[in-house]
C-alpha positions in Angstrom: -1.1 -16.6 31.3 0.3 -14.0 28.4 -0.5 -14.5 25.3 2.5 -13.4 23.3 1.8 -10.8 20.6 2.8 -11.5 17.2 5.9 -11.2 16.0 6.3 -8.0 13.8 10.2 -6.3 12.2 10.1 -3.2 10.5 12.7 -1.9 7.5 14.1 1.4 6.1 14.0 1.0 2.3 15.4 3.9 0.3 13.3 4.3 -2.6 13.0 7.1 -5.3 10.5 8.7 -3.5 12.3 8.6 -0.1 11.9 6.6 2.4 9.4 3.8 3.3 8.6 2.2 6.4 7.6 -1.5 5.3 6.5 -3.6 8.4 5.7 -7.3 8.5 4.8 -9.8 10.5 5.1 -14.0 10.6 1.6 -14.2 8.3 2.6 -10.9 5.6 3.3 -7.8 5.1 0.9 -5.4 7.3 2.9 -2.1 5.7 4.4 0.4 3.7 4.2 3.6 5.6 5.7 7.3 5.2 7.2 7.5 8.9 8.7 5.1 11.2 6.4 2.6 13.0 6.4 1.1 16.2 7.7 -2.1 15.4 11.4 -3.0 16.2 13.9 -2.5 13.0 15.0 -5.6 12.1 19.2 -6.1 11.9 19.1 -7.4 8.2 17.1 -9.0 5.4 19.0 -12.2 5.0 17.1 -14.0 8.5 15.3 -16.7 8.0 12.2 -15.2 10.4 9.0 -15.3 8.0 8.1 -11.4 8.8 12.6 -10.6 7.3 11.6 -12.8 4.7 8.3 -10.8 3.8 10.3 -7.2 4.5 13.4 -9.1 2.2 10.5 -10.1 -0.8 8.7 -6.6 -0.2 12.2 -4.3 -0.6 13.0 -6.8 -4.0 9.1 -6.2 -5.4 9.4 -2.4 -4.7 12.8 -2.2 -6.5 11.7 -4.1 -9.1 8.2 -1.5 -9.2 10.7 1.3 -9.1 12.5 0.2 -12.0 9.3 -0.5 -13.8 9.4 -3.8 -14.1 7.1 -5.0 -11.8 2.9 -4.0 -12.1 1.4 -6.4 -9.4 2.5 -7.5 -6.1 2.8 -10.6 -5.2 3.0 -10.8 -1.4 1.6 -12.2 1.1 -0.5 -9.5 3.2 -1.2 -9.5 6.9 -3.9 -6.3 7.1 -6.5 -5.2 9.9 -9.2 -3.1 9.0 -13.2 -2.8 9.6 -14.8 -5.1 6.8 -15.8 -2.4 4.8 -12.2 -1.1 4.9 -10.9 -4.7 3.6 -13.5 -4.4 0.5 -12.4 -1.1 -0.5 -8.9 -2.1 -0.1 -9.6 -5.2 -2.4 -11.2 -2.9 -4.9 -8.5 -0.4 -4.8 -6.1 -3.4 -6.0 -8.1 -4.3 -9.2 -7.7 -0.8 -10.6 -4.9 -1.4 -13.4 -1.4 -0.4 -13.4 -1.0 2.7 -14.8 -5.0 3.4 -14.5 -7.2 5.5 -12.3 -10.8 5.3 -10.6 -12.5 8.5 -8.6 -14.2 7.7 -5.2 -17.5 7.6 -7.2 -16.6 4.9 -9.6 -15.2 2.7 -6.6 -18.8 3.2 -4.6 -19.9 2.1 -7.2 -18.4 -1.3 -7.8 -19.0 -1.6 -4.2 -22.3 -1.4 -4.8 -22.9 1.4 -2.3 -23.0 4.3 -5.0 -23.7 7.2 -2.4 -20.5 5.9 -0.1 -18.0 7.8 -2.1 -17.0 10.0 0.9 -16.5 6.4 3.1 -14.6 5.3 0.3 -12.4 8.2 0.8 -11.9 7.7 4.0 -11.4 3.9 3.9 -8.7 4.7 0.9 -7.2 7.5 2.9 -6.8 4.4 6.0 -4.9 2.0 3.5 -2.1 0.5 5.3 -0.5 -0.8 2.3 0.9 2.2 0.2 1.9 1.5 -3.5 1.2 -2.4 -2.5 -2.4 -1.5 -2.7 -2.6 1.3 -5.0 -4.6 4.0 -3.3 -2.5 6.6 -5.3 -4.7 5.6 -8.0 -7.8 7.0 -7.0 -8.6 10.5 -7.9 -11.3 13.0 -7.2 -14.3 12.7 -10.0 -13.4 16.0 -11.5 -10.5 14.6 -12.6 -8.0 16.2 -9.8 -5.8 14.1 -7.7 -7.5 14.2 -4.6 -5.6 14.0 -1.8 -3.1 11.7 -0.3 -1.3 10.1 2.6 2.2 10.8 1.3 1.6 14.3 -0.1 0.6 15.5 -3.6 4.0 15.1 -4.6 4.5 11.8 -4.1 1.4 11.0 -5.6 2.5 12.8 -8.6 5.2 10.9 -9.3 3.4 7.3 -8.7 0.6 8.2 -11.3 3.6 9.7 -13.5 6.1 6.5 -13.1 3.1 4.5 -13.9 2.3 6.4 -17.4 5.2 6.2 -18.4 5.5 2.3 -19.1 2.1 2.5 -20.2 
């Protein structure tokens, strides 16, 4: 006997960085990505499936980030990762809007103070792009590091962020 796999719909949202990739399934959003996903597309956002309904809440909080009135998401978030992945990503959404943390200082609150390279690599594996705010983190001499949409991009996060604070 199957078990069926989980339903999961992707969208294309045009944003003012480009283009994101937001996929989600019945339980949340799983997420925002820089290239397409294998995930079927769904037809619209006005279903009344619970992952269009996540993708149609998801497009609306990212607008509403965009146009800086939104600082915390408040969606309902469907993520795999290794446990030490899931605490990093946990961490990663306490630092403040319009803040920023270096891989040390996040080791740190993880209470593994040596682990900043695994923090790196943890934030580097965050599904959940702007949702949970890896842009955030930057590099303890106070460069940005690096990151998964390009330096660019990451930029212009940090920047849209300052600039309501």
């Amino acid at each position: 006997m199957k078990i069926p796999l989980p339903s999961r719909q992707q969208w294309i949202m045009e944003s003012k960085i480009g283009q994101l990739f937001l996929v989600a399934s019945e339980k949340g959003l799983q997420g925002v990505f820089w290239k397409k996903q294998l995930a079927p597309l769904a037809k619209s956002l006005k279903s009344s499936e619970p992952e269009v309904r996540t993708l149609a809440q998801a497009v609306r909080e990212l607008d509403e980030y965009f146009e800086y009135k939104r600082r915390n998401f408040t969606l309902s978030l469907d993520v795999k990762g290794a446990p030490f992945q899931q605490r990093v990503w946990e961490e990663l959404s306490r630092i403040p809007y319009g803040k920023t943390c270096s891989y040390g200082e996040l080791a740190i609150k993880l209470n593994h103070a040596k682990a900043f390279r695994a923090v790196g690599t943890a934030n580097g594996r965050n599904p959940l792009c702007i949702v949970v705010p890896c842009h955030r983190v930057i590099a303890s001499d106070g460069s940005l590091g690096g990151y998964s949409g390009g330096m660019e991009i990451k930029t212009q996060l940090l920047k849209l962020e300052q600039e309501v604070n």
